[in-house]
N, C-alpha and C positions, 0 to 999 in steps of 0.2 A: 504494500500500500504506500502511494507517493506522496499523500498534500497531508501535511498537519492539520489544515482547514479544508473540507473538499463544499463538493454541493448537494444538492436536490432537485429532483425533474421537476421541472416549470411542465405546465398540460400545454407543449409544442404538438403531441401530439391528439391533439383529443382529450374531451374530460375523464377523470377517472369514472371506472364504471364501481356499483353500489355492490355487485354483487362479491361474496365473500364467503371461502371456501374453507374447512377443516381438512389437512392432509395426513391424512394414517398412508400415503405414498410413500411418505420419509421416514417410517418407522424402521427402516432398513439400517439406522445411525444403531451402532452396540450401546449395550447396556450404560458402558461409561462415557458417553458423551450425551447428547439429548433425543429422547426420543420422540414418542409418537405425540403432537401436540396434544394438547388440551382444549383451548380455546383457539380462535382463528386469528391470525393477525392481521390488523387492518390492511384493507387494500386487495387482500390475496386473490388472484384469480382472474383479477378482471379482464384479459384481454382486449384491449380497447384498441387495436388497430395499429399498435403503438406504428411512429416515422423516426426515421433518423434526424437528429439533431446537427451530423456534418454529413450530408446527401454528395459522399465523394470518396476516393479510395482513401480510408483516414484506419490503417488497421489497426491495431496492440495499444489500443489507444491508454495512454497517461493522463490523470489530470492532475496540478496544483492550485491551491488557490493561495496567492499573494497580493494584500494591499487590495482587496475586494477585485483582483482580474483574474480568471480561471483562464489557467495555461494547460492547455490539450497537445501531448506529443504522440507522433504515430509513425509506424514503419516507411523508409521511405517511400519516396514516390516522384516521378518526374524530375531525377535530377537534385532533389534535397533527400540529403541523407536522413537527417531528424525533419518530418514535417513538427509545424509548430501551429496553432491559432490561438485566439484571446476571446472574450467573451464575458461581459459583467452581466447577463443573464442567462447562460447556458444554453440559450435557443438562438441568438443569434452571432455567429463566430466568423472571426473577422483571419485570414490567412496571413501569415508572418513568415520572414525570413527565415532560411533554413539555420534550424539551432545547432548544430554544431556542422558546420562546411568545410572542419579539416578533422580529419580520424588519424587516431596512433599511426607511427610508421610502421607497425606490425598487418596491418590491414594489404590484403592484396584483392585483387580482380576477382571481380564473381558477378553471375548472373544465375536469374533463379526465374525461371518463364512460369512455374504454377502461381507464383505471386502476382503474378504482372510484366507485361513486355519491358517496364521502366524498372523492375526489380534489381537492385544490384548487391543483395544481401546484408542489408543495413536495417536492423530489425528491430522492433520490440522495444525504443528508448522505456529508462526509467528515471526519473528527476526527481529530485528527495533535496530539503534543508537541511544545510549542513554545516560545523563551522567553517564559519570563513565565506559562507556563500550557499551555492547551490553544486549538486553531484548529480554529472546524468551519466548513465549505464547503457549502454547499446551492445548490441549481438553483429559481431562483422565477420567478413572469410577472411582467416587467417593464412598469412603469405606463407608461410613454411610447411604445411599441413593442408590436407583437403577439410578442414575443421573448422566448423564455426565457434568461434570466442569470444570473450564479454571483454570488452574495453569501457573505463571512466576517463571522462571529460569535467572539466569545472569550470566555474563562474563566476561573478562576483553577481550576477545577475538572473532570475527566471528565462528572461529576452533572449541571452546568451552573446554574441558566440563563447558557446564549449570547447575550451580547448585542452586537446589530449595530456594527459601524464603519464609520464613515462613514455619510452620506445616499446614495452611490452603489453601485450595484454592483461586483464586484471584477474581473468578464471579464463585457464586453457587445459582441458587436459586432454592433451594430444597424444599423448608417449611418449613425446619432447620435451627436454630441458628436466629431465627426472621423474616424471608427469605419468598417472596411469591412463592410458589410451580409454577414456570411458564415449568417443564418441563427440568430445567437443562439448563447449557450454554455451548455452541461449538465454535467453527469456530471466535476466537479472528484473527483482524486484527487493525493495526494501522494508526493514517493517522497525518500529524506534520502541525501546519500554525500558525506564527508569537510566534513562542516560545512553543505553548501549543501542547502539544502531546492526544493524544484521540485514547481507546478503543472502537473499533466496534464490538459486537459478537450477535451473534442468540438465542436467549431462543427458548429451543428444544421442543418446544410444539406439535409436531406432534409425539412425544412420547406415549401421552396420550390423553384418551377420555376428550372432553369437553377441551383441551387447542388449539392451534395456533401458529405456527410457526410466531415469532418477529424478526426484527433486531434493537438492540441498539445503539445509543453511547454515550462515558462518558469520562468525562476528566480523565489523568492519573498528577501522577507527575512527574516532570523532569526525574527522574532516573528510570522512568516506573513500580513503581512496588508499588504504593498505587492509588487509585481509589481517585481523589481528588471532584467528585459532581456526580447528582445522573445521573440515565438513562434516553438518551431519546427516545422514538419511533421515528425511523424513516422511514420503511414499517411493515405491516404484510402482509401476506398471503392473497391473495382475486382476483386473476384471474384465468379463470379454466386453463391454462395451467401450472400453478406454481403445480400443483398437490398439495400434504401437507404442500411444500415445502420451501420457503427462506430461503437462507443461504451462507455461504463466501458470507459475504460484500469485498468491496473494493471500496474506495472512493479517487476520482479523481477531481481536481479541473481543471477548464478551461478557460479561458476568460469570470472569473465571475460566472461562471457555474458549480456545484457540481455535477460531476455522480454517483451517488452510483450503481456498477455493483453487481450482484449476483446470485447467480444458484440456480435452483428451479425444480423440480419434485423429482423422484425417483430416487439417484447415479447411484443405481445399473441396469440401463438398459439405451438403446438408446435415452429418452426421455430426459435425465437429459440435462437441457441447459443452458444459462445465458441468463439474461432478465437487463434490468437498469431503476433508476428513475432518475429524474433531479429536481435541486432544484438552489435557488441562496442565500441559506441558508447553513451553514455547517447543522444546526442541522432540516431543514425544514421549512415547508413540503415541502416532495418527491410526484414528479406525473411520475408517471408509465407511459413507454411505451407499447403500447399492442400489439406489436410485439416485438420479442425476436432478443437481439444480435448478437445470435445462435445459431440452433439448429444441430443437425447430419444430416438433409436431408441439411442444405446447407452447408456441408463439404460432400455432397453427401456419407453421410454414411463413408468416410474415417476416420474420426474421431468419435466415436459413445459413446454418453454422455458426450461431451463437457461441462466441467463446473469445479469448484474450482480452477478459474481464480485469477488473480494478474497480475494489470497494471503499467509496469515499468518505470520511463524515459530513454529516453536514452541519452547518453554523446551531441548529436547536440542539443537537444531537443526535440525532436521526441516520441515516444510513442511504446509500444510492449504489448503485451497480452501473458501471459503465461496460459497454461491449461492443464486439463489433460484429455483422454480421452481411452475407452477400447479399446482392442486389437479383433478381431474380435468373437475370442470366449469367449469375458467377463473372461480371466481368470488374467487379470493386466492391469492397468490404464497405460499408458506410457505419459511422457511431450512432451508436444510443445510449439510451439514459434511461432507469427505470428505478424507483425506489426500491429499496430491500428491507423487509419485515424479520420479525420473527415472532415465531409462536408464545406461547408462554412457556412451553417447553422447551424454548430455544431452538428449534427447527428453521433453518431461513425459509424464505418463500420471496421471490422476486414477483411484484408487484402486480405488472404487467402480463405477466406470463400464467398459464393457469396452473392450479394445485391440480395433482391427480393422486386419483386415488386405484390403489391398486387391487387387481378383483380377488387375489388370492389372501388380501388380509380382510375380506371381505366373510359373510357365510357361506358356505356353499354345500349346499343339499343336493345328493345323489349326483357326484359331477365330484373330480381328484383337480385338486391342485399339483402341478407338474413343472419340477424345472427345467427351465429351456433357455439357454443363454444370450436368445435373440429377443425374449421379452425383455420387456420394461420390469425393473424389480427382478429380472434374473428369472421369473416364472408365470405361469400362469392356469387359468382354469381349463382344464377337459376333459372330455368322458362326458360331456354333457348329451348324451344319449339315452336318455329316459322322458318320458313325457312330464316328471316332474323335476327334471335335473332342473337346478336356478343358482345366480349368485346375487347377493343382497350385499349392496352396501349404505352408509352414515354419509350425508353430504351437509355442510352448514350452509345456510345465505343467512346473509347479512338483511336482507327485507323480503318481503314474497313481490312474486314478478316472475317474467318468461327468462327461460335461461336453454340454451343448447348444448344438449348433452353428444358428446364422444364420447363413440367407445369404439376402444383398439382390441380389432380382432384378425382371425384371420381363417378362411373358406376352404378346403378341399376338397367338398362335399363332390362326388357323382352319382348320377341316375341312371344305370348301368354305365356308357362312356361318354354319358354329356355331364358335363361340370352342370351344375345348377348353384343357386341360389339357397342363405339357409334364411330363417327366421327363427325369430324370437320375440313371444310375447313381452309389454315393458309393463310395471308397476310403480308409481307416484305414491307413495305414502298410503300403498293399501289400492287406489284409483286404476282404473285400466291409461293405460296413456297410450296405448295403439301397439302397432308390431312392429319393430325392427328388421328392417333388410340389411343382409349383409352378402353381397355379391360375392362370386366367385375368385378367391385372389391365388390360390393352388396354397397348400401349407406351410406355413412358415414365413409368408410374404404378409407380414401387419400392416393392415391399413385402419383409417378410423370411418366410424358411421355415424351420420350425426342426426339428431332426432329432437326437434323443441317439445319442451318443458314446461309444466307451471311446478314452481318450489315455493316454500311458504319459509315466512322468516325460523329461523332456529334449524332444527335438526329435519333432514327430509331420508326416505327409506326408500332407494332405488333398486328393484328388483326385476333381473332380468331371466325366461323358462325358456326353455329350450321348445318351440314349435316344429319347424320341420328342419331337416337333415343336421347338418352338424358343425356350427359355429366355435370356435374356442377363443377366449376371451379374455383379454391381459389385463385391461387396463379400464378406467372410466377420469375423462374431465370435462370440465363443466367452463361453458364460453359466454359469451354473451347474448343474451337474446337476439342484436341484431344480425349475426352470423347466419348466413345464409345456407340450409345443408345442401350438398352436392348433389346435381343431379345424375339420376341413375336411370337415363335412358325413356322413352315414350311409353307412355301409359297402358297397360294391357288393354285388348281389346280395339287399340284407335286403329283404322285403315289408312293404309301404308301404301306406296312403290317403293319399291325397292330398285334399285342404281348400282352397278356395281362399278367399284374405282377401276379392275382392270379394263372394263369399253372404254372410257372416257379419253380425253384426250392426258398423256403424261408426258409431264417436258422432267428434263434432267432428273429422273426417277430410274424405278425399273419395275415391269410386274412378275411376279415371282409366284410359282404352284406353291399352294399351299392347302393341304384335304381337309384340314380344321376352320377352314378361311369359306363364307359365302358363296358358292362357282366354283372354287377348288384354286382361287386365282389370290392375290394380293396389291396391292403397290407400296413397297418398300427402299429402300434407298432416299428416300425423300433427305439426302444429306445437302443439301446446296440453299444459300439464299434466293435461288429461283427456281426451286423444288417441286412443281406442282399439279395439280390432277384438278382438270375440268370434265365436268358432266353435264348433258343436255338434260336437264327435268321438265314434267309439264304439268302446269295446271290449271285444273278448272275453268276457274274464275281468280281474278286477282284479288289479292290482299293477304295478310298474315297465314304463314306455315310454319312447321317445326324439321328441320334436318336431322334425322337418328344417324347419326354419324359410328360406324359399326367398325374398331378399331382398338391396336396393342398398343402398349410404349413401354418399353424394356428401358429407356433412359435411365443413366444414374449419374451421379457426380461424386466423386469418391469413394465409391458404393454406396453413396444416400440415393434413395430412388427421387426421380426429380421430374414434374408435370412438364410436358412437350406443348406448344403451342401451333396453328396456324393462324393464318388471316385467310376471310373468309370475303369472296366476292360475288354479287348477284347483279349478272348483266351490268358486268363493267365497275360496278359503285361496290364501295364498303361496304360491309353489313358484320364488322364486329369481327372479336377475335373470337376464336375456341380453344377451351384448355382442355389436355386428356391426359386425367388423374395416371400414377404409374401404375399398371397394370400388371409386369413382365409378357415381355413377346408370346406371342402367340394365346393369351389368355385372352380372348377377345373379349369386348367392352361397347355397351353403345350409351351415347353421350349425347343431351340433345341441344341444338342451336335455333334461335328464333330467326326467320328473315319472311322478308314481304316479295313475292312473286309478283310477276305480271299476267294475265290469263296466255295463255299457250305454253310457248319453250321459252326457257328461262336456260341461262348458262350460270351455272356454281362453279366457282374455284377457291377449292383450300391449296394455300401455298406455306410452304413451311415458314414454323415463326423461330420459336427456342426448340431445341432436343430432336428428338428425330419418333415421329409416333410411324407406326406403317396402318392405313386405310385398307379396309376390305369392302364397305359398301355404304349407301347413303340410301336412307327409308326417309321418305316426303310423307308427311299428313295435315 
């Protein structure tokens, strides 16, 4: 953590929403740290749409606050090794000269393209008061080594320029100069208590075969910029949804209670999230929560790769979580800002982002909880194969009102060799609240189903029975009412044509057999900015139709699965884009689009937008 003084989210993005969740999610925190809350901590859940506060590649972002101006540093970008901006209300930030524009002579040539075309390995600034001034921390490629290493810079100023001490780096361990080869050091962060300041940073072991991704810390001295004892572990790498990964620490002390937060998977895709341990040690042992801070499905994909966080104070007291996360088509990381809570039993809960609750600490009658490393919480509910199998869980709101319930599940139901559809009756505090669909996703492919609510203020009792074939179910969170659920294709019963994509006309495509595919045909390849499949439809009479768009998208980004888009054109003119949720290839999906016809033939073109979906056919109604 960098600012003595930090901030609080200003509503840049929208007002806070009212509703307010209890999370038994985070009971996964051991005995000796905090467990399953008690009461809700204000705020919890809301998802309100949250926006980025710097709408630009601003990654690992730092903040200080000095003399009422909040200084935000971030990986380079364009040329500045340290981006730097200012901001006396957090929502509007102003861009500044690059903070340190000369690096140690230890520093050599690197480029790094999953970062960005302008990436040059300049990473992760950390800026901390110090005597004497100010101390920034940055991650560079070390000239003697293929290793990346933390070098410090100083100041007499926030503004800067930083400039380097010493010819060497400040944490390298390369194998060089007496050094154990751990992979190299990143992601330096600072944390200050009763005088003694302390360096946190990662040994980059998921660099290389046969090493592991560490987090250290180590005393500094006053003026931050000599290493005063040695390292100590305080996590590695060891749950399956950390991927290779731990990394940005950031440590938080709280009524007694260390949180060391930190992001783990892969940066570069949707998966990357922050996870924390809890200790009432500064130096440990840390025990692991086995559910995550946050992931992008509970910023409902608004945020996607959530992580290279920094938790600030604010001026009353209070708490904020800075992060950064990509833009929808991964081409720049933008910041945000969200408050950070905590229960009364010390659980965090970021503000923004929803609580979930998980189905296996839930009841569950005539249906096994079962662990699976690719849930949420490490498990989940199945066996739900009886006509009374159910799992029930405890949801809090903070008022009564509509709320939109997720729930992460996943399908591989068949009806001899057609994949089908499962259901499940829902239950409201005793009430019917309708059925739940949950499509086809093949097993082990989580996706969420979303289904509006009425919740009453206090305690609400969400139970979900097994109807037809065979759902299994990880997970339950709770969004905001005005959360739109995803559509899932034309309504049984409506009268259709069907169109298939390979007649149509296909430019820089290709169509491909495929026997699970509509005609036994496909159009696939759609890999090009000018990617596209026209079709002659006809109708009626003019005015409003519905397009069932009958199609896969195996898309991923890091292994996060990732929604593919096209742009959709009718007789020449716009008519909107189309998103098609991830499905994995060849699971087919149909997905529906509104557009207004003319009476006769009409020409449609979907032309590829983001990811690459492949089309099998188009139903007119």
């Amino acid at each position: 953590m960098s600012s003595p003084v930090s901030f609080r989210r200003l509503a840049a993005g929208g007002a806070f929403l009212a509703l307010t969740l209890l999370a038994p999610a985070l009971s996964g925190t051991a005995s000796a740290a905090p467990g399953q809350p008690g009461t809700p901590p204000p705020g919890a859940g809301s998802t309100s749409m949250i926006e980025p506060v710097i709408d630009a590649n601003f990654a690992d972002p730092d903040v200080l606050l000095v003399d009422g101006v909040y200084h935000a540093y971030a990986t380079n970008n364009e040329g500045q090794n340290v981006q730097h901006q200012t901001s006396t209300d957090l929502v509007h930030w102003t861009p500044q000269p690059d903070a340190a524009p000369t690096l140690g002579a230890w520093v050599g040539a690197c480029s790094f393209a999953p970062g960005g075309a302008t990436d040059n390995c300049v990473w992760a600034p950390e800026v901390t008061a110090v005597d004497g001034g100010y101390a920034l921390y940055y991650t560079a490629r070390d000239a003697t080594s293929p290793r990346q290493c933390i070098g410090v810079s100083t100041s007499a100023s926030p503004d800067g320029p930083f400039l380097p001490v010493g010819t060497e780096p400040l944490v390298c361990p390369n194998g060089e100069n007496g050094t154990t080869d751990l992979g190299g050091a990143i992601d330096a962060a600072t944390y200050s208590e009763d005088g003694q300041l302390y360096l946190l940073w990662k040994a980059d072991g998921n660099c290389c075969a046969g090493k592991t991704a560490i987090i250290f810390i180590q005393a500094l001295s006053a003026d931050g910029t000599t290493l005063t004892g040695p390292p100590v572990e305080l996590i590695r790498r060891d749950l399956p949804w950390e991927g290779n990964v731990v990394e940005a620490p950031t440590l938080v002390e709280r009524d007694g209670t260390y949180y060391l937060f930190y992001s783990s998977n892969d940066f570069g895709g949707g998966g990357y999230r922050t996870g924390y341990a809890t200790s009432d040690s500064i130096t440990g042992p840390y025990t692991k929560s086995t559910t995550e801070l946050v992931t992008s499905e509970m910023f409902q994909d608004h945020v996607l790769g959530y992580g290279g966080q920094d938790v600030v104070t604010n001026p009353d007291g209070g708490t904020s979580i800075v992060f950064h996360g990509w833009d929808p088509t991964y081409s720049y990381r933008a910041m945000y800002v969200s408050d950070l809570n905590w229960s009364a039993d010390g659980v965090p809960v970021v503000e923004e982002a929803a609580v979930r609750y998980q189905a296996e600490d839930g009841v569950v009658t005539n249906a096994r909880v079962v662990g699976d490393d690719a849930a949420s919480g490490l498990a989940k509910v199945g066996g739900m194969d009886a006509t009374n199998s159910s799992v029930t869980v405890q949801v809090q709101a903070e008022k009564s009102g509509p709320a939109t319930l997720g729930i992460r599940f996943t399908n591989g139901s068949y009806d001899g060799a057609t994949p089908v559809a499962a259901t499940d009756t829902l239950t409201v505090n005793g009430r019917d609240a309708g059925t739940v669909t949950f499509p086809h996703t093949t097993w082990g492919n989580w996706r969420m189903a979303e289904v509006q609510v009425q919740l009453k203020k206090g305690t609400n009792t969400i139970t979900l029975t097994k109807a037809t074939y065979f759902a299994e179910i990880d997970a339950f969170d709770v969004y905001d009412a005005s959360h739109v659920p995803d559509p899932k294709g034309p309504p049984a019963g409506s009268t259709t044509t069907r169109y298939e994509a390979e007649l149509g006309t296909v430019t820089h495509a290709r169509v491909v057999g495929d026997g699970r595919a509509s005609g036994g045909a496909k159009v696939g390849g759609m890999d090009f900015a000018d990617s596209a499949i026209s079709l002659q439809v006809y109708a009626e009479r003019g005015g409003p139709a519905t397009l069932a768009i009958r199609f896969a998208n195996g898309s991923d980004r890091g292994g996060y699965p990732v929604e593919a888009t096209d742009t959709v054109t009718v007789n020449g003119q716009a008519a909107g884009t189309v998103t098609f949720p991830y499905t994995r290839w060849d699971n087919w999906t149909t997905i529906e689009h509104s557009v207004q016809l003319k009476k006769g033939w009409n020409t449609v073109t979907l032309t590829r937008g983001t990811f690459y979906a492949e089309i099998d056919a188009v139903d007119v109604s």
